[in-house]
N, C-alpha and C positions, 0 to 999 in steps of 0.2 A: 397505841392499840396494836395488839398480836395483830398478823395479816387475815386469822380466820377467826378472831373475835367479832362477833356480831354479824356473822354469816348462818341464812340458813341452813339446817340441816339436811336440807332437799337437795337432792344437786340440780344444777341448772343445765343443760344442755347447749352447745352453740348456737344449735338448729333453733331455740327457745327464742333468738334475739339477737342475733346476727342474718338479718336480711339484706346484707350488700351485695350475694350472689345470687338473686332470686332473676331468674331469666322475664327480661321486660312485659312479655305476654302472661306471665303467673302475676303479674306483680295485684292486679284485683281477686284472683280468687285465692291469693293467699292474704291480701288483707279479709276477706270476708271469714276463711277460714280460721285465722288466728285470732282476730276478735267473736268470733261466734264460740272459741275455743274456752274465751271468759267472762262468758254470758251461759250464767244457771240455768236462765230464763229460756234458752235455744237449745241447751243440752234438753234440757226436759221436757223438751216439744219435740223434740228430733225423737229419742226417745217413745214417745206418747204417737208419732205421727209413725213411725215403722212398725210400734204394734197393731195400731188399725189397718194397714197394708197389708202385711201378714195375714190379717183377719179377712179385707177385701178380696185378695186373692185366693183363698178359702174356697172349696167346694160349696159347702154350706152359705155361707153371702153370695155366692153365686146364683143358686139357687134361689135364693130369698129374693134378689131383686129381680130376675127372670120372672118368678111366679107373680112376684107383685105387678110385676109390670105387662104382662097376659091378662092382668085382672082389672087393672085400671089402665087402659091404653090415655093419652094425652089429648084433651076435648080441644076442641079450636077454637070455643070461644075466650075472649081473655081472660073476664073475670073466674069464670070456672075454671079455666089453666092455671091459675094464683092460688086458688082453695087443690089443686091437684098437685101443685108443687110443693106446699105446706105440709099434705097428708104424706107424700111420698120424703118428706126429710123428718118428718115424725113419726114416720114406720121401717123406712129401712138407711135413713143418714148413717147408720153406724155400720151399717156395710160396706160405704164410701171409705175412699181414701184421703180422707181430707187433711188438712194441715191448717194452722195459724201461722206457722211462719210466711215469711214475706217470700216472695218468687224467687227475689234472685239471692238466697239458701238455700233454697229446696235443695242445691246439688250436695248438702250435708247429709239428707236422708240415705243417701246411694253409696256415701263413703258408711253412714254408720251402719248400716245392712255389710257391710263387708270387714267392721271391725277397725275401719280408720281412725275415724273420727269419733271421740274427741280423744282417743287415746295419743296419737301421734301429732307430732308438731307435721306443718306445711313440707318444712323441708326434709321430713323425715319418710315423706310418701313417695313412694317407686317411679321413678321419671316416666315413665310412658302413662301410669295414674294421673300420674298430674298432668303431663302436657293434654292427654285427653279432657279432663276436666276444662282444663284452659282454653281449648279450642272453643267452647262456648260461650266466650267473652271478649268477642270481637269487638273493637271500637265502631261497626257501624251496627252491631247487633239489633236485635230488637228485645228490651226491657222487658222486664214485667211488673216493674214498681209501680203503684197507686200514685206516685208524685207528677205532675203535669210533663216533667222531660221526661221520665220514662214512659209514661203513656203516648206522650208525640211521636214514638218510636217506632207505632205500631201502625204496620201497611193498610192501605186500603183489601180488605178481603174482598176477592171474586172471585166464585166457581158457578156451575152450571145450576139448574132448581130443581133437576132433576138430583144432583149427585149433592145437593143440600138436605133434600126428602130425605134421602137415601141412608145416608150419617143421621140423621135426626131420626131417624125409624130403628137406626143398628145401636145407637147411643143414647137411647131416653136420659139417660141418668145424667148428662152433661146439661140440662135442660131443667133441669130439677130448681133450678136456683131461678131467681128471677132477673128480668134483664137489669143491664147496668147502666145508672143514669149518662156516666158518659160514652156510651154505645147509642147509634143511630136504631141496633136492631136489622133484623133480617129485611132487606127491600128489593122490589124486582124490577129488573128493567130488559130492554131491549132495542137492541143498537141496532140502525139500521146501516149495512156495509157500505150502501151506496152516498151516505152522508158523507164529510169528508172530517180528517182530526177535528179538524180547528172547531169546525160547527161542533163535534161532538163533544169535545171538551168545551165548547161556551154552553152547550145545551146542562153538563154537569155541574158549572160553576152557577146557571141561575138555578136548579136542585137545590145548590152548595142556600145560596142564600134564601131562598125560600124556605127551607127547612132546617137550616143550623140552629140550635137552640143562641138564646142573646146573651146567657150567660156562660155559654162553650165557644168564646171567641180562638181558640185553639192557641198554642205552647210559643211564645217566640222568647227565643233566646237572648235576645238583643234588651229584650225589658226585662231580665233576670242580670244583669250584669253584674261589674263592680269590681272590686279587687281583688286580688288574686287568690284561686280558689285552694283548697287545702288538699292536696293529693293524695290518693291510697299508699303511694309510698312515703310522704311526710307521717302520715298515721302510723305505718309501720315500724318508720324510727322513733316516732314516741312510745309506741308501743313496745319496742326493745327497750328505753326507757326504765319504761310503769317494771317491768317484768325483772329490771336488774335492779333497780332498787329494794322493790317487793325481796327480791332474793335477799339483799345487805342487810334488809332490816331497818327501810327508810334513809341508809345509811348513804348518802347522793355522792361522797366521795369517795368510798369504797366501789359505787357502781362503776363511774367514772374512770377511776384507775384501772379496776380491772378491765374495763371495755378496752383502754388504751395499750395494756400489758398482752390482752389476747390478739388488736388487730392493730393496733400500731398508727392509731391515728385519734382523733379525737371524735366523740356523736357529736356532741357539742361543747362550745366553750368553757363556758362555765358552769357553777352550780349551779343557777337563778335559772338558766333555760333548762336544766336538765329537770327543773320544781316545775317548769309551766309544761313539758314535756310529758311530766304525767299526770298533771292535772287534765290535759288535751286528752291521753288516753284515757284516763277516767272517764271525761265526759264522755269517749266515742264509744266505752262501752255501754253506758248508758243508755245511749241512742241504740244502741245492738237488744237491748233488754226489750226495747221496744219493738222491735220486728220480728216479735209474736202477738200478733192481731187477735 
């Protein structure tokens, strides 16, 4: 076979599939970025989610939910709060910003408002973009995934009840949705100084069990165990992978060689892992199709 028989006509970029210099802190939001890169399903949500913004930011939506919400201030009792929360996302929801994507993409909407994404690969984005974006993906972060470990993530909230009112009086429209089963919900208390920690923390732990739902025994890590788990950077060399074959034309030896010709080392051994390489890719975009809710 000629060297450039059965090579796409596309050219491939480095930047496309060469992630051996992705600086350790990028290493997740460039896997998120590069598989959401080939996922239709999050282009066209991303897409779909920066025209409604557009539109939210708008004078006119502006407007619309102001007025509305002068009109129908928020009743305090529950169930009339539930038929007020319904009316107000069936009259002005489309003034919202809302999105289906999963939280921790959202940061795609902000690259594609500025023309990044999904035009440019990971490595193709201006260092101080990226390490900015990076910065928000600290290992002790807090999540925003619906999955039990990302929700363990998330602090106990506590502020004043005045400066609780106060947000909930300037932000109706955050309020609009109904609570979430696994949210405790807004509760008030009051600490008396002269008590001492220990007592106040035992006095929060009988709260804790008195009012923990039985079936929100909370996140431990220790009962999710097992073997060893599949890294954002295993993903991303499969993902170099998927994307140099895709280029050959399915063609695993062609990828292969050329991977070895441009960096001088091997992805993987043989043909057979470089087949189960991107069948793993495949399915992790799969899984990417699906984080539009």
């Amino acid at each position: 076979m000629k060297k450039d028989e059965g090579k796409s006509s596309v050219k491939l970029i480095r930047e496309a599939w060469d992630f051996g210099n992705v600086p350790p802190d990028e290493i997740e939001p460039c896997y998120l970025y590069e598989y959401s890169k080939e996922s239709s399903e999050i282009i066209r949500e991303v897409t779909a989610t920066l025209k409604r913004r557009h539109y939210a930011e708008s004078e006119d939506a502006k407007k619309r939910r102001s007025d509305w919400f002068k009109s129908n201030p928020e009743p305090l009792e529950a169930r009339q709060r539930e038929i007020w929360r319904t009316k107000s996302v069936n009259e002005i929801g489309d003034t919202l910003s809302v999105t289906r994507l999963d939280h921790e993409i959202h940061f795609l909407v902000d690259l594609a408002d500025d023309r990044v994404f999904p035009e440019n690969y990971w490595l193709e984005i201006e260092s101080d973009r990226r390490h900015s974006t990076s910065s928000f993906f600290g290992p002790g972060r807090m999540r925003w995934g619906s999955d039990p470990a990302s929700m363990e993530t998330r602090p106990l909230r506590i502020e004043t009840l005045e400066s609780f009112l106060d947000f909930r009086q300037q932000w109706p429209v955050l309020f609009m949705f109904g609570e979430h089963p696994n949210y405790s919900g807004p509760q008030v208390f009051d600490a008396c100084w002269a008590r001492s920690d220990s007592k106040l923390t035992r006095d929060f732990v009988e709260w804790l069990k008195e009012n923990r739902p039985k079936d929100q025994p909370g996140f431990q890590v220790s009962a999710h165990g097992g073997s060893r788990r599949t890294t954002p950077r295993d993903l991303l060399k499969a993902l170099a992978a998927f994307r140099l074959i895709r280029h050959f034309k399915g063609d695993v030896q062609a990828a292969r060689d050329h991977y070895h010709e441009v960096i001088g080392t091997f992805l993987y051994k043989d043909d057979s892992a470089w087949s189960k390489a991107e069948k793993k890719a495949l399915q992790e975009i799969r899984h990417f199709d699906k984080l539009v809710k």
